[in-house]
Structure formats: structure tokens, C-alpha cells
Z-matrix of the N, CA and C atoms (Angstrom, degrees):
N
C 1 1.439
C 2 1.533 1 109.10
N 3 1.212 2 115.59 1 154.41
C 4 1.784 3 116.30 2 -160.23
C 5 1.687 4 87.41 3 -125.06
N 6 1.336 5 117.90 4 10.30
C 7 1.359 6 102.19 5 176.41
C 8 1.287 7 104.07 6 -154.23
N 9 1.426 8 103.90 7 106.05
C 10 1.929 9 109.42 8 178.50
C 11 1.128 10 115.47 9 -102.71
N 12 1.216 11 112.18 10 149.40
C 13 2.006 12 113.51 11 167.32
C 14 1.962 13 81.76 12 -109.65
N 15 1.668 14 71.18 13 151.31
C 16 2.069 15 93.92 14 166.51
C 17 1.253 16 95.47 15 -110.23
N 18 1.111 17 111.19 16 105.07
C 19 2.285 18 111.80 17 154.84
C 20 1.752 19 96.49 18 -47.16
N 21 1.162 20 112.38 19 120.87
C 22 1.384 21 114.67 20 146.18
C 23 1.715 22 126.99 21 -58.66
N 24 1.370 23 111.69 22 -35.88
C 25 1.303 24 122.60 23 169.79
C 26 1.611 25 116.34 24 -105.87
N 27 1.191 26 125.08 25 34.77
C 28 1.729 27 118.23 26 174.20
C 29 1.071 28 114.17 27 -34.27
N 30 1.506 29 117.29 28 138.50
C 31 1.333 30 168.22 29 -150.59
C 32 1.657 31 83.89 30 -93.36
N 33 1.402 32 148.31 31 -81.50
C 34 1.482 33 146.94 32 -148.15
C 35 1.535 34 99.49 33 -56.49
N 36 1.148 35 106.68 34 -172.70
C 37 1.639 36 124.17 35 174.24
C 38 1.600 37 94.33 36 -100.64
N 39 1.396 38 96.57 37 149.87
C 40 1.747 39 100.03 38 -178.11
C 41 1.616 40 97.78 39 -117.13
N 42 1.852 41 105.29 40 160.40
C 43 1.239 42 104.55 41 168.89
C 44 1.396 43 124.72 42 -61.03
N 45 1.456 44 126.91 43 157.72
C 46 1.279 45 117.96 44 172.63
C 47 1.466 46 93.32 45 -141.91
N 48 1.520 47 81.42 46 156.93
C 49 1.922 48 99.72 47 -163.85
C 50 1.869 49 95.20 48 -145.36
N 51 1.533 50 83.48 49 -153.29
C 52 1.985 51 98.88 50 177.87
C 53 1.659 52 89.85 51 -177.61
N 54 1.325 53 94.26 52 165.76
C 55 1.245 54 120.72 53 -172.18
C 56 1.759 55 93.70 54 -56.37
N 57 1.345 56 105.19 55 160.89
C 58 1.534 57 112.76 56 160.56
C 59 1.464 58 111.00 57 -91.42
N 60 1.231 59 118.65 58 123.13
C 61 1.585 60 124.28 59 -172.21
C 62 1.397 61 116.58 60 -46.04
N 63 1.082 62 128.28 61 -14.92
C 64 2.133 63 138.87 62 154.91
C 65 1.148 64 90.93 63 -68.70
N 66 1.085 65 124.44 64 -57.73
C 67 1.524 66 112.69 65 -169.60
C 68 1.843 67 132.79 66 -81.49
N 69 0.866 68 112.29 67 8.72
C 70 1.609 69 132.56 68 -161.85
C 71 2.299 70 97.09 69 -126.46
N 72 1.564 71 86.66 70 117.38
C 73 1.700 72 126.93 71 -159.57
C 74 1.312 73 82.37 72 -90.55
N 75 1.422 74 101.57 73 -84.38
C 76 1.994 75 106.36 74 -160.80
C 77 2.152 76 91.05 75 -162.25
N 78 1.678 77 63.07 76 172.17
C 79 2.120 78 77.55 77 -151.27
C 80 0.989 79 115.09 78 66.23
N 81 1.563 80 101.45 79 178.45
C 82 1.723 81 122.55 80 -179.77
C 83 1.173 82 122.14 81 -107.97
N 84 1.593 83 114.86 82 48.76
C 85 1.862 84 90.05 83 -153.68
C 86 1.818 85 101.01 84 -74.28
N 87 1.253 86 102.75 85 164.73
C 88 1.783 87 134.81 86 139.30
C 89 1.146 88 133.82 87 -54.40
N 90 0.923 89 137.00 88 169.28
C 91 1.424 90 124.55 89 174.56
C 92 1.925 91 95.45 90 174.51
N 93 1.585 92 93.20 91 132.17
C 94 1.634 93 113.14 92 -165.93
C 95 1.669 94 96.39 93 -120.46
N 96 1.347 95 114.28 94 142.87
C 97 1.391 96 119.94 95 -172.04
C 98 1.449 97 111.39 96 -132.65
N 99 0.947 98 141.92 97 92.82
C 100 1.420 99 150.68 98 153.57
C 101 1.410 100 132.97 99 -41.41
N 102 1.896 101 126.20 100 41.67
C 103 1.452 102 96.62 101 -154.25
C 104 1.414 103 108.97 102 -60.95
N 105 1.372 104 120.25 103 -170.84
C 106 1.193 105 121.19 104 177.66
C 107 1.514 106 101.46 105 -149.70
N 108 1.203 107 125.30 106 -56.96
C 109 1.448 108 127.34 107 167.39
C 110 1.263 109 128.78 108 -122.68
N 111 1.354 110 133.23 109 125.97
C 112 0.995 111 129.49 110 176.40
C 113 2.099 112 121.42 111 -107.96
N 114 1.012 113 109.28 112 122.08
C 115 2.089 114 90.73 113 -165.27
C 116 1.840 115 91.78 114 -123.31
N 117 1.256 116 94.62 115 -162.71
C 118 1.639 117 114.92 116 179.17
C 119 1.546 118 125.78 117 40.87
N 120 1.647 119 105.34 118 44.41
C 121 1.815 120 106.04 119 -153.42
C 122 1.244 121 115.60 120 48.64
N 123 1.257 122 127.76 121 59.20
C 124 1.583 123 119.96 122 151.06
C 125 1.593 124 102.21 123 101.59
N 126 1.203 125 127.22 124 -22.06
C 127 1.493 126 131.27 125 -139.84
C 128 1.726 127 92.06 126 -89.11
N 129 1.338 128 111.60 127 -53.66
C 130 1.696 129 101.01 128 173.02
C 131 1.533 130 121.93 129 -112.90
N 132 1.424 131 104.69 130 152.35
C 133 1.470 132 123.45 131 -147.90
C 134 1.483 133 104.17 132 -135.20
N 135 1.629 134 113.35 133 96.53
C 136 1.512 135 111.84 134 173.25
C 137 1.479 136 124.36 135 -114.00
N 138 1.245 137 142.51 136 106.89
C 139 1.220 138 140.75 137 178.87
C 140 1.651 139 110.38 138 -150.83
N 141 1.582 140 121.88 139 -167.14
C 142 1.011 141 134.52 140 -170.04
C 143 1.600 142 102.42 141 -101.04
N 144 0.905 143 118.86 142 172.01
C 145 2.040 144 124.32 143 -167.61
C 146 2.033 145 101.86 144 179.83
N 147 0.848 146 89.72 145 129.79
C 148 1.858 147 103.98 146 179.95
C 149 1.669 148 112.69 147 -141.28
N 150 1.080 149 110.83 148 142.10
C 151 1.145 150 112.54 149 -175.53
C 152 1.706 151 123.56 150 -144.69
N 153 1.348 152 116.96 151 132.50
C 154 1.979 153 87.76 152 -171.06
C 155 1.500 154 115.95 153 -118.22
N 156 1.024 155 139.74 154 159.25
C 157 0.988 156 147.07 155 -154.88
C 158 1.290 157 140.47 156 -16.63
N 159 1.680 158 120.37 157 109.62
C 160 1.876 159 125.42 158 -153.99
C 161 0.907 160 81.18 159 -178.13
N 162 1.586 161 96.12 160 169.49
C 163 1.463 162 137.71 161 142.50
C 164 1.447 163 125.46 162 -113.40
N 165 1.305 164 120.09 163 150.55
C 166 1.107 165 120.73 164 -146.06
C 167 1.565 166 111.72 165 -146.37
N 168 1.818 167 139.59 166 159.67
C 169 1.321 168 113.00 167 154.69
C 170 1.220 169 112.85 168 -86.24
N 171 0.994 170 146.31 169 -174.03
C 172 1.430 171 138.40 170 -171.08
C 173 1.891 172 83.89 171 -147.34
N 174 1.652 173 123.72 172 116.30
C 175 1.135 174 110.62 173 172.05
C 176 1.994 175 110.71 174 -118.30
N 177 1.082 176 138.40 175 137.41
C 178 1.397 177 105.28 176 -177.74
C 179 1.487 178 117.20 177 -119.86
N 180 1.272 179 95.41 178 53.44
C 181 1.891 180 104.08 179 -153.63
C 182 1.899 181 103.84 180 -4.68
N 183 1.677 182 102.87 181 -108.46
C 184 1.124 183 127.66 182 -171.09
C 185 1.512 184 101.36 183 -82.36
N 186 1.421 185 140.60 184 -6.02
C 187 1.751 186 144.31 185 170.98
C 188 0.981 187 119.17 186 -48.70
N 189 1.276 188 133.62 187 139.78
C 190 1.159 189 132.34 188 125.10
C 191 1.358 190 136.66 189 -124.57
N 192 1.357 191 113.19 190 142.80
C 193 1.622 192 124.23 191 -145.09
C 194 1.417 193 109.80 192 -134.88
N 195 1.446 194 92.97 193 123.31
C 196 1.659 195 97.65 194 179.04
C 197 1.706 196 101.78 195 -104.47
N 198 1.140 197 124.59 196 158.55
C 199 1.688 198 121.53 197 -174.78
C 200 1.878 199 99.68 198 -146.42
N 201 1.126 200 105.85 199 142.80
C 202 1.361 201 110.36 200 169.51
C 203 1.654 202 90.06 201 -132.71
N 204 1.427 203 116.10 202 154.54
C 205 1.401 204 115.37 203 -141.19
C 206 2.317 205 79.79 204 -126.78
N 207 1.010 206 122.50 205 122.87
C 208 1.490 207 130.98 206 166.76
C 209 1.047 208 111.89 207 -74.30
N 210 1.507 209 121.26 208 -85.23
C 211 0.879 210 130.51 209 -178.19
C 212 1.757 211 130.37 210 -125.65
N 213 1.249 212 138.63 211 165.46
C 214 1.349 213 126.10 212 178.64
C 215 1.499 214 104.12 213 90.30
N 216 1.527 215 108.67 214 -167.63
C 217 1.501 216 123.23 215 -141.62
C 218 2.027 217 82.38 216 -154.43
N 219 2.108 218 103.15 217 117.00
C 220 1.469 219 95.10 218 146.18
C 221 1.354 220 103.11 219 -141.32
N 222 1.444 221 101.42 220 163.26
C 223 1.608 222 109.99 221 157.94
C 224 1.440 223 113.47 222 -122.09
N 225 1.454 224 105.36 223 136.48
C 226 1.327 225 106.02 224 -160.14
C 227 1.662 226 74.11 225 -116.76
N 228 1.821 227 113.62 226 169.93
C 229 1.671 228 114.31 227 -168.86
C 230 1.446 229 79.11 228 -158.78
N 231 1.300 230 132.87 229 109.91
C 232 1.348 231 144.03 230 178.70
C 233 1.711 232 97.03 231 -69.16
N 234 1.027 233 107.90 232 151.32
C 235 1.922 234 119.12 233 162.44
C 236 1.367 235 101.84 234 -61.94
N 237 1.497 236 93.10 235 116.54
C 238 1.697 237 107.24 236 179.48
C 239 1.405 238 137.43 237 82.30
N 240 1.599 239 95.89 238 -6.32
C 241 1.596 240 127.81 239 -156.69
C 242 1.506 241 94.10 240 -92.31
N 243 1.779 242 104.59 241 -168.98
C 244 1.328 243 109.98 242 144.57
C 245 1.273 244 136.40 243 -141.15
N 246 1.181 245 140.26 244 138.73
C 247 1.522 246 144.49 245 -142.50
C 248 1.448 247 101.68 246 -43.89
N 249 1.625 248 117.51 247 137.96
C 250 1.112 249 151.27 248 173.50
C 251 1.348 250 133.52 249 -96.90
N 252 1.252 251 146.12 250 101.34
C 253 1.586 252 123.41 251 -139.20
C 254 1.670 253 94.30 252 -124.02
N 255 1.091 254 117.11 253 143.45
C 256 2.016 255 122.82 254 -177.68
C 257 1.343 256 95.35 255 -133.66
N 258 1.092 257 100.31 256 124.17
C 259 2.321 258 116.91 257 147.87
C 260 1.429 259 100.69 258 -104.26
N 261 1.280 260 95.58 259 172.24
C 262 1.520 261 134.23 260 160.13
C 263 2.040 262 94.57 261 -39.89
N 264 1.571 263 84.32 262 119.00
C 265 1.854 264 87.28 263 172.84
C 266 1.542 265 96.00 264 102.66
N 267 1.341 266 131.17 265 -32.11
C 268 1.295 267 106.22 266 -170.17
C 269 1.781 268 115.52 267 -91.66
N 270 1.229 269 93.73 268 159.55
C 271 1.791 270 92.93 269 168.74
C 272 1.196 271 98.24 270 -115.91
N 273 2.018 272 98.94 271 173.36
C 274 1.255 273 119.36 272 173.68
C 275 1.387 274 115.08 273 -144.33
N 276 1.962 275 112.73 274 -171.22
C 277 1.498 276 93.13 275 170.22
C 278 1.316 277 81.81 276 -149.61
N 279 1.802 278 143.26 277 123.23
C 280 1.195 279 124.10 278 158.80
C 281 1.953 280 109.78 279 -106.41
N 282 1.236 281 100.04 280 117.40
C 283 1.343 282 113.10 281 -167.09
C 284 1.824 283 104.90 282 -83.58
N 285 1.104 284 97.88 283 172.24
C 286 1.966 285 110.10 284 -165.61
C 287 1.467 286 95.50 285 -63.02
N 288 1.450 287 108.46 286 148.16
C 289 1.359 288 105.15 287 179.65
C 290 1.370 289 121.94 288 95.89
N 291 1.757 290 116.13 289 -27.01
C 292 1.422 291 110.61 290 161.57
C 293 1.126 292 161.80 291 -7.54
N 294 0.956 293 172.24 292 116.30
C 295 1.782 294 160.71 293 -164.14
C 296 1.414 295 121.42 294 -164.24
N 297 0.978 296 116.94 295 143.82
C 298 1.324 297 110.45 296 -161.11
C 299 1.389 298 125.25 297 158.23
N 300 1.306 299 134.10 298 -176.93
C 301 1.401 300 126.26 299 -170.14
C 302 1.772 301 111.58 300 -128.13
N 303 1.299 302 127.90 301 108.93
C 304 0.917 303 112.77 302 -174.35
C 305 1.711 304 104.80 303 -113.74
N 306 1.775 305 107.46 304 143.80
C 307 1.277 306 110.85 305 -174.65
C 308 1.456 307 98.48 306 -130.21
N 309 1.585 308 116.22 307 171.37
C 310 1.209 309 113.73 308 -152.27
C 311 1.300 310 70.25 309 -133.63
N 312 1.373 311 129.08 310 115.00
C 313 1.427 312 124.36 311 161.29
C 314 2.084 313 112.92 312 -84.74
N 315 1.114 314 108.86 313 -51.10
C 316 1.583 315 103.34 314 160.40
C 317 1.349 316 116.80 315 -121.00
N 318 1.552 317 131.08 316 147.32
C 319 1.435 318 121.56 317 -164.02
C 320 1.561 319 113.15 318 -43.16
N 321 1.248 320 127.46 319 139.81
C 322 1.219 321 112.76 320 -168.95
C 323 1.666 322 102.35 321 -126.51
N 324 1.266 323 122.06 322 167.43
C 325 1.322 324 117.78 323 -164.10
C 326 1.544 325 89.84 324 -152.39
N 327 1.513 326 115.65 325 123.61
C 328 1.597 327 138.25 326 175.72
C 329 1.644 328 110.65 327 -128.76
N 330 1.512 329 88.93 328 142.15
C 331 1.762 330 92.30 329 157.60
C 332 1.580 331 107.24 330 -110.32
N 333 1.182 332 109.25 331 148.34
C 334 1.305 333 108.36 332 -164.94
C 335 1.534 334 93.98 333 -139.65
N 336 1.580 335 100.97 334 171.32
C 337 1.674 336 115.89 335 171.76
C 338 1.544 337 100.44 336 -162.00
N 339 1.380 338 112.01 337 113.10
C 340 1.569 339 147.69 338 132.85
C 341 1.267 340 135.99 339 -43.71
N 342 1.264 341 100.83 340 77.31
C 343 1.700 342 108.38 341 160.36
C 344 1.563 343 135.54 342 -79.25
N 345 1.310 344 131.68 343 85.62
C 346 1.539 345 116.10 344 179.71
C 347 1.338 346 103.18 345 -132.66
């Protein structure tokens, strides 16, 4: 199909995971994954993803990630940078090569799409 909608709220059960212990700052967050579409042999990745309260590394080797933010509160703090804060309504773009620290100040809920 050449024309998808993303449910922000899907109906299925989503994956659930956790940080990888290299990757996990402080707290415990969760994190629920919704894919929804996947196209181009594997290469892009669009669905919903939520996660609640942590810190995290955020690495994006070869990724790139677009995010529109639903619901919740993050600050993302690039390597070397300085902290970046998203609600509900904002977009983003974290391009290949990324690094950085991402924290989930209230559970936050994004649709996103993955290109690598």
C-alpha cells in the first residue's frame, strides 16, 4: 500500500523491551513499540514507540529518525550540546551519527520513522 495512516493509539499489543544496560543513565524506564510499517527491504521503519521515565544514551549509528512527539515531556542533550526539551506537537530530526542523552521526563509517546 503507498498510503498508510499511523494510529497513534493502536488497537494490537506492542513490543516491550528496556534499555540495554550500556545504555541505561538512571531509572528504569519501559519502552512499548508499535511497528506499523515497514517498506524498502527492511530499510524504513514507521510506527508509534512510548517510553516512561529514564535516562538513557541515545546512539544513532548509521539512523536516521524523524519523531513527532504525542504525548509527554523529553529532553534530549546532544554530546557537547545543550539540552533540548519536546512536548506533545513538537517535531524533530536525529540524523546518523547522533549521540547524546535522552531522558524521559513524563512518559512520552512518538511516532517516528527510521531510515538506515
Amino acid at each position: 500500500m503507498l498510503l498508510k495512516l499511523i494510529d497513534p493509539n493502536p488497537a494490537f499489543a506492542p513490543k516491550e523491551s528496556t534499555p540495554l544496560p550500556e545504555r541505561l543513565i538512571t531509572g528504569a524506564p519501559n519502552f512499548k513499540t508499535w511497528a506499523q510499517d515497514v517498506a524498502k527491504g527492511e530499510r524504513i521503519h514507521t510506527g508509534v514507540w512510548e517510553a516512561t521515565p529514564g535516562e538513557t544514551r541515545s546512539i544513532k549509528g548509521e539512523t536516521f529518525e524523524f519523531c513527532h512527539i504525542i504525548s509527554g515531556l523529553v529532553e534530549i542533550t546532544p554530546d557537547g550540546g545543550a539540552p533540548l526539551t519536546f512536548r506533545a506537537g513538537d517535531s524533530f530530526v536525529m540524523k546518523p551519527g547522533f549521540t547524546g542523552v535522552w531522558k524521559t521526563v513524563e512518559t512520552v509517546r512518538k511516532i517516528y520513522v527510521t531510515v538506515s
